[in-house]
C-alpha positions as CSV (number, residue, x, y, z in Angstrom):
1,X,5.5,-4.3,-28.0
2,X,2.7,-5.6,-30.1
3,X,-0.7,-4.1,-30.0
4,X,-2.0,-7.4,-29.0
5,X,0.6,-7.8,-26.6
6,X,-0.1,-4.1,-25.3
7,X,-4.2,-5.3,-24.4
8,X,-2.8,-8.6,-22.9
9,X,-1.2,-6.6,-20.4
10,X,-3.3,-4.1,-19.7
11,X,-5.8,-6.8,-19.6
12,X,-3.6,-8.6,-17.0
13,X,-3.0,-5.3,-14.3
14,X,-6.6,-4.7,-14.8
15,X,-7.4,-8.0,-13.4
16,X,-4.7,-8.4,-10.7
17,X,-6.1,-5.0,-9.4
18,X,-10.0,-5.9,-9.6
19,X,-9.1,-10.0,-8.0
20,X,-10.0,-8.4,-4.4
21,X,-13.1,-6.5,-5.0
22,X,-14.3,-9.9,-6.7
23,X,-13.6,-12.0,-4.2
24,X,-15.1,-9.6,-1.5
25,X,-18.2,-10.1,-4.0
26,X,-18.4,-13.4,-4.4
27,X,-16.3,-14.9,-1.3
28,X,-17.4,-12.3,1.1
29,X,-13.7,-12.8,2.0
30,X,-11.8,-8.5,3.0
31,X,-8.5,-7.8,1.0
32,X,-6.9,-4.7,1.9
33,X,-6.3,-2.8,-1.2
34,X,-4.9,0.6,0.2
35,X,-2.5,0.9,2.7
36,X,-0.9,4.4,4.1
37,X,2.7,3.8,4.9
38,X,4.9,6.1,7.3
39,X,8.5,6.8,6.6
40,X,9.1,8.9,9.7
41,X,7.7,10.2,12.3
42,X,9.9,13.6,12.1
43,X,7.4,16.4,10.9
44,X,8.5,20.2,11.7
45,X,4.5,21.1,11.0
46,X,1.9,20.6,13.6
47,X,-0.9,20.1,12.4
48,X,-4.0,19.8,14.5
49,X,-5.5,16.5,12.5
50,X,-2.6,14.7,12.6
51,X,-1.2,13.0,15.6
52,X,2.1,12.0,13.6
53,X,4.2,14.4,15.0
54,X,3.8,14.0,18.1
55,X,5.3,10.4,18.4
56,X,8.6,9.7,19.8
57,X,11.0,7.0,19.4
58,X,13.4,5.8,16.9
59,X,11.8,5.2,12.9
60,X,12.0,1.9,11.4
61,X,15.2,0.4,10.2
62,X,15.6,-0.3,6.6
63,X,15.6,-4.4,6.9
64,X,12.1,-3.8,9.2
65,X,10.7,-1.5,6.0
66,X,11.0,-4.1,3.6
67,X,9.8,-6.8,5.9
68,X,6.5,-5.0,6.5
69,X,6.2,-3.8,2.4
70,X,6.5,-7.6,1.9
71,X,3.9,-8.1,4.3
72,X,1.4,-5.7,3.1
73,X,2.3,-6.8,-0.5
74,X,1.4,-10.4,0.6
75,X,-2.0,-9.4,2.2
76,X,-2.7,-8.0,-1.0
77,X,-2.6,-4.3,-1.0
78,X,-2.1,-3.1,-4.3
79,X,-2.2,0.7,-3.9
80,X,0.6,1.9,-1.2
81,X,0.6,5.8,0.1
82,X,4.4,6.8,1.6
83,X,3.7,9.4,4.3
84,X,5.8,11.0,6.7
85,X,8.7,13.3,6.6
C-alpha cells in the first residue's frame, strides 16, 4: 500500500463513520450509530444493574443473529458492542 493510497482510505472510513452525524446536522434525519448486542442471556453473576440474567427462554439461533446484524448494519450502526455470556 501506497502512502497515497493509505490517506485515501483512511480518508474513506473516516467519512463512512462521520455520514450519520452529518446528516443528523444537516437533515435533522436519527442514524443509530451504536448498538449493544446480546449473545445470551446465560450469566452466572447477578448483578443488581443488570436485568439480563434474569430472562428466560431459549437465545437466538444462528440464522436469526445474522438476520438482525444485517439489520442493524442496514440502519446504519457502525459501532456494535457483543454482550452477554
Amino acid at each position: 500500500m501506497t502512502f497515497a493510497s493509505g490517506i485515501v482510505r483512511t480518508t474513506r472510513k473516516a467519512l463512512r463513520f462521520a455520514a450519520p452525524f452529518v446528516r443528523y446536522r444537516v437533515c435533522g434525519s436519527v442514524t443509530p450509530v451504536l448498538a449493544g448486542y446480546k449473545i445470551t442471556h446465560k450469566c452466572n453473576l447477578t448483578c443488581l444493574h443488570c436485568p439480563y440474567w434474569k430472562r428466560k427462554g431459549a437465545d437466538q439461533g444462528f440464522a436469526d443473529t445474522i438476520v438482525t446484524l444485517d439489520r442493524l448494519q442496514s440502519m446504519g450502526v457502525r459501532i456494535l458492542i457483543f454482550e452477554g455470556g
